[in-house]
MARZA-218544 format. One record per atom (N, C-alpha, C): residue in one letter; x, y negated, z negated. Coordinates in steps of 0.05 Angstrom, whole numbers, plus 5000, padded with zeros to 4 digits. Example, Ala and Ser with C-alpha at 12.3 -4.5 7.8 and 13.67 -1.06 7.14 Angstrom:
a526451144844 a524650904844 a526450664844 s525750454858 s527350214857 s525849994843 
END
This chain:
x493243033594 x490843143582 x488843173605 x488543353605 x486243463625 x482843443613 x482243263635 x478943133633 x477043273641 x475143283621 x472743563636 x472243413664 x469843643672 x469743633700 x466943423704 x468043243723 x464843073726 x465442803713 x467742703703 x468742533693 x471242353697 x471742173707 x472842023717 x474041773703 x476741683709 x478041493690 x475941133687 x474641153667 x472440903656 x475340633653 x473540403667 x475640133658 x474940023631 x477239963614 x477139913590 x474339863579 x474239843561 x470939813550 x470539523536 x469139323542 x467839083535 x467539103511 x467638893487 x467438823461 x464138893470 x462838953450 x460338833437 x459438573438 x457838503452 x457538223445 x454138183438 x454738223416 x452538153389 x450738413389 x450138553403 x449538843402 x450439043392 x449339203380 x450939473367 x452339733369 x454439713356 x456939893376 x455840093383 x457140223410 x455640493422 x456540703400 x457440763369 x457040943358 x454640903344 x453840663342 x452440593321 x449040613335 x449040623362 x447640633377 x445540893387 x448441053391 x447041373377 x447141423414 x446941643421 x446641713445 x443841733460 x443141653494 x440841493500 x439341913491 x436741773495 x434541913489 x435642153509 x435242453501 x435142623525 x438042753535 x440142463527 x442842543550 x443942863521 x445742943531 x446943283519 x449943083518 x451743123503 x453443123498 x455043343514 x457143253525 x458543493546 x461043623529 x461043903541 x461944093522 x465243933516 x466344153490 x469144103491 x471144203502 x472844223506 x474644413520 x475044623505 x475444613476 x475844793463 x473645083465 x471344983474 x469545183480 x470245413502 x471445293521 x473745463547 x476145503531 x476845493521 x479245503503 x481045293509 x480045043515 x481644833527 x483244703501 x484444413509 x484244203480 x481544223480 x480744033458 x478543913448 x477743663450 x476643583475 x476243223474 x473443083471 x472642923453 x470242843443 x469442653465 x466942633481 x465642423493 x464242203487 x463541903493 x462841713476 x460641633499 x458941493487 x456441463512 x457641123527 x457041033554 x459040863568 x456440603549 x457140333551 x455540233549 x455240103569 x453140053593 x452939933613 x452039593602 x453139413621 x452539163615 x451138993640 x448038963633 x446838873658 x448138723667 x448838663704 x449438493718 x451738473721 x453638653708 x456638693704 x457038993721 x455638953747 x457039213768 x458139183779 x459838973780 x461638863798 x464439033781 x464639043760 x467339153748 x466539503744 x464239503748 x463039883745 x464539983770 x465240253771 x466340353801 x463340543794 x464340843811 x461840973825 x461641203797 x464241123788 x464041393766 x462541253737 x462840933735 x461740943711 x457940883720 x456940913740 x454340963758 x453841203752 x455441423756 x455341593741 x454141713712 x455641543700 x456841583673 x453841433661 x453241193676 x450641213670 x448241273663 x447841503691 x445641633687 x445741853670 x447741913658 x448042103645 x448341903614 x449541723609 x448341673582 x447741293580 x446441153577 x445140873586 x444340773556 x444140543546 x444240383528 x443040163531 x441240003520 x440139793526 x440939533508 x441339293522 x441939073515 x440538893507 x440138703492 x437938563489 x439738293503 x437538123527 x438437933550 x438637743534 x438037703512 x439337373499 x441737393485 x442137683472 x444137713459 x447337743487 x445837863503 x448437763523 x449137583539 x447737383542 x448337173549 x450136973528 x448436893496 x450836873479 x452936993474 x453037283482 x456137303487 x457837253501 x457037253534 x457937133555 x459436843543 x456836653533 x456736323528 x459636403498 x460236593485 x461936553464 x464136643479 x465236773499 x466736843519 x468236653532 x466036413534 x467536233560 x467636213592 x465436383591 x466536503623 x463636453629 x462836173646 x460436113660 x459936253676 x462236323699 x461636473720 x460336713717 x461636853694 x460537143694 x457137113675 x455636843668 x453336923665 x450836973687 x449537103669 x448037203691 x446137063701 x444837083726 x443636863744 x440437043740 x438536993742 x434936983744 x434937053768 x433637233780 x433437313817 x431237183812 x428837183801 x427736973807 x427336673800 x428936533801 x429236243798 x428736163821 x427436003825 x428535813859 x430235743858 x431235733893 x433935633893 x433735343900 x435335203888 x434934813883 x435034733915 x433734483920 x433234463948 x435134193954 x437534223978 x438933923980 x437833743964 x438633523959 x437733213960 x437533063983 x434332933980 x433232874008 x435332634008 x435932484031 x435732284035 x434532004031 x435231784013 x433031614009 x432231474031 x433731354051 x433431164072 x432331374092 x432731664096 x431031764110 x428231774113 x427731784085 x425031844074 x423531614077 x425731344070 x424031114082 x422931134106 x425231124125 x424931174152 x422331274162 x422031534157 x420231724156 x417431534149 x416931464125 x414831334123 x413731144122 x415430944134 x414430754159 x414130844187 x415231004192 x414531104213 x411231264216 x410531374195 x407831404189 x405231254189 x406830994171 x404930794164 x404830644194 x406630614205 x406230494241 x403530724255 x405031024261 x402931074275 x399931094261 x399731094239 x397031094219 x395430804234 x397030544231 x396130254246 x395130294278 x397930404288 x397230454316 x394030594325 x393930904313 x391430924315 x389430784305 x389230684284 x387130604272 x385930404298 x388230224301 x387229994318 x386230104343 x387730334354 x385930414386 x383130534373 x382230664349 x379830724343 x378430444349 x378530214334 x378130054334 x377129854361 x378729854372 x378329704410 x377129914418 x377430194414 x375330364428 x372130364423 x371230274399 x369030324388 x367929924391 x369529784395 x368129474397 x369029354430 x369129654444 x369629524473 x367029434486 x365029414474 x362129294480 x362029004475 x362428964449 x362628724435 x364528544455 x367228634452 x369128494465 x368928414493 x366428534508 x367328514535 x365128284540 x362528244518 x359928084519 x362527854505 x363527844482 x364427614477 x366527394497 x367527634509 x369127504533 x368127394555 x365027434561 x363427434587 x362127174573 x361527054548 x361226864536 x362726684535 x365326614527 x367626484529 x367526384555 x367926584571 x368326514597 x365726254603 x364026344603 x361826174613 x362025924596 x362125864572 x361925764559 x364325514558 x367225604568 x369425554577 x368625384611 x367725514621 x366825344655 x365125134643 x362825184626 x361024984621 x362124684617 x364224714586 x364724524578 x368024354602 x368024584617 x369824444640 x368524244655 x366224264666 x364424244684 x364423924669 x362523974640 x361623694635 x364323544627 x366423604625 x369223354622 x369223264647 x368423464669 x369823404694 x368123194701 x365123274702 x362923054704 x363022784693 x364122804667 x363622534644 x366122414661 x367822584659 x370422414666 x370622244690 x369422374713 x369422304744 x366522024732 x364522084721 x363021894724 x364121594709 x364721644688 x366221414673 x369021274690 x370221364694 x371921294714 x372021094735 x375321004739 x375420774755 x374520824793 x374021084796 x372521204812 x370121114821 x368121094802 x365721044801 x364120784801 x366120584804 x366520284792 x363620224821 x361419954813 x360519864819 x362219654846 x362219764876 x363719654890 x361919424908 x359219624914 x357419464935 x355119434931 x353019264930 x350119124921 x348519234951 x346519324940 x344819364968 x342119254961 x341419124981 x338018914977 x336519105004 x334319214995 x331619285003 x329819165001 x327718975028 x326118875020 x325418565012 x326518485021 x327418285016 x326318165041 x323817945038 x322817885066 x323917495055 x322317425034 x321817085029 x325217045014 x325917225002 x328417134982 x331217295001 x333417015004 x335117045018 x337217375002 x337817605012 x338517755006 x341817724991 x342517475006 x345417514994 x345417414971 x342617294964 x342917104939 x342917344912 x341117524921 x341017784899 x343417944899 x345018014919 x347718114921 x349217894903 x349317714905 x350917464888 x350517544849 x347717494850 x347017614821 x348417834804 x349517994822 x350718224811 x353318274810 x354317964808 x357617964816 x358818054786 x357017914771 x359017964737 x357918274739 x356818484740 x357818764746 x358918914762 x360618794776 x362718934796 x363519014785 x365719294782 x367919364775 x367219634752 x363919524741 x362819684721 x362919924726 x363420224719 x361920434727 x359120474723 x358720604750 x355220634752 x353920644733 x354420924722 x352921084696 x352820844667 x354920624672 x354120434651 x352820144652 x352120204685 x350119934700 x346519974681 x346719884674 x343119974652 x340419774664 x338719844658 x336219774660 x335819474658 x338219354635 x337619114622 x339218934641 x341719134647 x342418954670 x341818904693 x339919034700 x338918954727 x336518734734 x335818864706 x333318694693 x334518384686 x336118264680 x337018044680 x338917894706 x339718034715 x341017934749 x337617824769 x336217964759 x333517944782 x331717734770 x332017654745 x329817524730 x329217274733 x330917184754 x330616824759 x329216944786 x328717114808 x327317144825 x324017094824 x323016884817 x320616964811 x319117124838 x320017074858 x317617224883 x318717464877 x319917654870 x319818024864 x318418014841 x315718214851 x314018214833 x315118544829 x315918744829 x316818934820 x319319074834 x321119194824 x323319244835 x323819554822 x325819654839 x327119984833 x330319934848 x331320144830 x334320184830 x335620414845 x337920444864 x338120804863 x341520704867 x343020974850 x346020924853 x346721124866 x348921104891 x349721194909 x352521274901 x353721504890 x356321554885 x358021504918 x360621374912 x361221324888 x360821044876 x360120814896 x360420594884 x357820394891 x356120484904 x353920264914 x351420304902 x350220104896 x348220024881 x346019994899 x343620094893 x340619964923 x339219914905 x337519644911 x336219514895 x334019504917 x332119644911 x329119574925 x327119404918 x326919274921 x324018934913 x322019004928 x319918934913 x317418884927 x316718624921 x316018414941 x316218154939 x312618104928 x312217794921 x309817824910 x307917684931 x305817814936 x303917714958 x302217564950 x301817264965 x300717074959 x297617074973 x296017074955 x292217024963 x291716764975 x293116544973 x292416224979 x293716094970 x292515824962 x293915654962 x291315484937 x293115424930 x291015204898 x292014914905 x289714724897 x290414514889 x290614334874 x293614194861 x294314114841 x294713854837 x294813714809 x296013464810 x298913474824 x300813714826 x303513684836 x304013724874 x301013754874 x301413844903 x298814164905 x299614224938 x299014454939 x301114764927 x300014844920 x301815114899 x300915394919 x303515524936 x302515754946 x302316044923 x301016254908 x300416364897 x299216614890 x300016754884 x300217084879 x296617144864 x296717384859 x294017574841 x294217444821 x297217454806 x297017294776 x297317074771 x297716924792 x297316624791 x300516474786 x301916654797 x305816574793 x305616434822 x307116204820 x306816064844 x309716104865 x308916214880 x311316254905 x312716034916 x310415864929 x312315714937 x309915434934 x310915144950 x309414904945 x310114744976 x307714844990 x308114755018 x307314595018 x307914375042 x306714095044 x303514065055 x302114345072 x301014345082 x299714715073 x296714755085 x295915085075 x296915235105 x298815405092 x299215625116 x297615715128 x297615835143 x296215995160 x295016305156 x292916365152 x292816615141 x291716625104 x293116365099 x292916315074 x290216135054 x288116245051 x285316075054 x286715865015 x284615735016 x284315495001 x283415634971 x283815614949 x282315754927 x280915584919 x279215524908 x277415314882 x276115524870 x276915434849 x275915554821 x275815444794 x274215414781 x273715224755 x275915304739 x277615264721 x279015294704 x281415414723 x282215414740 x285115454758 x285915724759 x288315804759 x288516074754 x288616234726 x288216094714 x287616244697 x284616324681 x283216294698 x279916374699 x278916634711 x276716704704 x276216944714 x274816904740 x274616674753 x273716654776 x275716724794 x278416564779 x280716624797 x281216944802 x281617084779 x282617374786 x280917504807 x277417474801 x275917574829 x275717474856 x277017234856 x277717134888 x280217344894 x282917284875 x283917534890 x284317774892 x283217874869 x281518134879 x280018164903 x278418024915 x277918034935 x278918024955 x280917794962 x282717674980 x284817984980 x285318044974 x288018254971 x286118524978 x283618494976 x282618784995 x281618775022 x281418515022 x280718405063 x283018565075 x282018715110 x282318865119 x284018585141 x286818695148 x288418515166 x286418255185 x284818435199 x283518285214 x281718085201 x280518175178 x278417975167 x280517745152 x282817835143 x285017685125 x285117405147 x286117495164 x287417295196 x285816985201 x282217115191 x280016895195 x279116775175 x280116765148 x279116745123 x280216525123 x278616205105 x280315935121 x279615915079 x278115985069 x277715945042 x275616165020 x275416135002 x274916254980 x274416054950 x271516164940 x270616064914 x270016174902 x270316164864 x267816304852 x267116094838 x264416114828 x263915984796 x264216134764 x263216454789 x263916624757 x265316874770 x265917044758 x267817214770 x265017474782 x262917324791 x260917514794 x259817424825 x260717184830 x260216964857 x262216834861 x263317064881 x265017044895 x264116944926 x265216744944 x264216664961 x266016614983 x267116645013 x268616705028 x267216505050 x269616455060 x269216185094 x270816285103 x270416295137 x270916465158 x271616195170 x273616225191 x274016005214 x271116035225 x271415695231 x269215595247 x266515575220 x267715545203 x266015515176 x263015705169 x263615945179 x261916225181 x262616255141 x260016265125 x260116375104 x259416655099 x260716705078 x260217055075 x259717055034 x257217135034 x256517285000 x258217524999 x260017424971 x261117714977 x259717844939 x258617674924 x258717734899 x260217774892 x259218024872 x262618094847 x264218204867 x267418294846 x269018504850 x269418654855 x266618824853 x266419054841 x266519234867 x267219454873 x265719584896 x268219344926 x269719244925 x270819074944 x272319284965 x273219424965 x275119604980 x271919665007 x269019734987 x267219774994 x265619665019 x266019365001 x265319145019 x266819025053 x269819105033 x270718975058 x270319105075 x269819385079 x269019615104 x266519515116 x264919425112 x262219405115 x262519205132 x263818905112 x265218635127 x265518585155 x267518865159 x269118935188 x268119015208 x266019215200 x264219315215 x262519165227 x261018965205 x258818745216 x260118545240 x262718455224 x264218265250 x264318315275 x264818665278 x265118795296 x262818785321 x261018825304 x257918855311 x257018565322 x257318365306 x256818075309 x259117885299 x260817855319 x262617655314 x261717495299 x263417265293 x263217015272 x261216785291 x262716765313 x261416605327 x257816575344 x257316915333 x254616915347 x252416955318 x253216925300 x251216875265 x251816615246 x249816685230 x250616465215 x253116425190 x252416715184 x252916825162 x253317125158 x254217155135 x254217575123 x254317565095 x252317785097 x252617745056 x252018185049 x254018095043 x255618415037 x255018475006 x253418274991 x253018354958 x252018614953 x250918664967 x249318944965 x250319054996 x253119294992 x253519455008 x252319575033 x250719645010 x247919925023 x246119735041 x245219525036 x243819345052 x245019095064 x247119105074 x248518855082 x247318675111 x247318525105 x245418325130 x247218185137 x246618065168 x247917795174 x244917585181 x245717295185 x243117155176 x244716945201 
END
């Protein structure tokens, strides 16, 4: 059978699937029905319109492309896919060009990986923000430490070295010491040998010295690492008193030094009503203790009755008025001067009560 012209052998034709048969369909809008043969005087062969099936060009050749444009049919896309799905044949349904295409499956332990690795450098920087913006702070708190660190070195090192068997009380040193034998005060201080300095105290020095009655005042100095100086000032005696027990040699405050058999030399005689502890007494030595070396040397005695008449004997029994107290530093200048002027031996007398007008007689 001979095929008009322009027409080519079509592959079998597809069921219907749920759409309506291409007679029933009617031919597309426009296409002409191609002649018969019998019109040339041929056979007679009837033409049928193709039904194209979206996405099924894979089984189309070039002729039913053809066959298309010349007669085309439309499908409705749900009705062919249920047919496909009543078919059986997954493969041949049709795919969405635009769908995305599904992306691997990540990795879980990568993804960990990954973000710890994040969360590290996120720390890392943060913290160099961090030292970068308190490198002020840090460098004052460190310049603190430090100092602060030497300081409390310093005072362990100090406390430590001073407390210590280092520091121990090894050697007594006596200054001054003219009437009281020196080794006897070195002796005093034997029960604190061994002490460290820094814990030798006030009280103890003050009780080692306290049977001394002649140190009338004393000072301390400690010599690292182990020696002690004890400076005395011994107590200076005005005269000499006389007692039911004897003669009593004797200080300003009336503490008795010593008890000679006889009056030293240098040392004049006191009388005074009520003894030393009268106010006649304190202005004799008030007086006596401002005489000038040379006037001291000739002075054989001293009286008051009141601490206002005060009265002075010179070798060779030369008297001197000295009155009060008062003004004595005064007097004694004047004293020295007159002697100077008129020895003892060429007057009778000197009376210095009144400075400004001092006479000899």
């Amino acid at each position: 059978m001979k095929r008009p012209q322009g027409f080519e052998a079509r592959p079998p034709r597809r069921p219907s699937l749920g759409g309506p048969a291409p007679s029933q369909a009617g031919p597309a809008a426009g296409a002409q029905a191609p002649q018969s043969r019998d019109a040339r005087g041929g056979d007679r062969v009837s033409t049928e319109p193709i039904a194209v099936v979206a996405g099924a060009g894979a089984g189309v050749g070039a002729a039913g492309s053809r066959a298309s444009r010349d007669h085309q049919e439309t499908v409705p896309l749900d009705d062919l896919r249920r047919g496909l799905a009543a078919e059986g044949s997954p493969s041949e349904a049709p795919q969405d060009a635009t769908a995305p295409t599904p992306e691997p499956a990540v990795d879980e332990k990568s993804a960990r990986r990954a973000l710890a690795a994040a969360e590290r450098e996120r720390r890392r920087y943060e913290k160099q923000e961090v030292r970068r913006f308190t490198k002020r702070s840090r460098r004052r708190r460190l310049v603190w430490a430090v100092v602060g660190g030497a300081l409390a070195l310093l005072v362990v090192v100090v406390v430590g070295g001073a407390y210590s068997p280092l520091m121990a009380l090894r050697e007594v040193r006596v200054e001054g010491a003219a009437r009281i034998p020196p080794e006897q005060i070195v002796a005093a201080f034997d029960g604190e040998l061994g002490t460290p300095l820094p814990l030798v105290t006030r009280e103890d020095v003050h009780r080692a010295l306290a049977d001394f009655r002649l140190i009338e005042t004393y000072s301390t100095e400690t010599i690292p690492p182990g020696t002690l100086v004890v400076r005395i000032v011994e107590r200076t005696p005005v005269g000499v008193i006389e007692t039911a027990r004897g003669l009593e040699l004797v200080d300003g405050a009336g503490v008795v030094i010593d008890r000679p058999e006889s009056r030293p030399d240098g040392q004049p005689l006191i009388e005074t009503p009520g003894g030393t502890a009268s106010d006649g007494f304190r202005a004799v030595a008030a007086v006596v203790r401002s005489l000038p070396a040379e006037v001291r040397a000739l002075l054989v005695g001293a009286s008051a009755e009141t601490a206002d008449d005060v009265r002075l004997e010179l070798a060779g029994g030369v008297p001197v008025v000295w009155g009060g107290s008062n003004d004595s530093s005064t007097k004694a200048a004047v004293l020295a001067r007159l002697m100077a002027v008129a020895p003892p031996d060429t007057v009778s007398g000197y009376d210095v009560s009144s400075p400004e007008s001092a006479v000899t007689y």
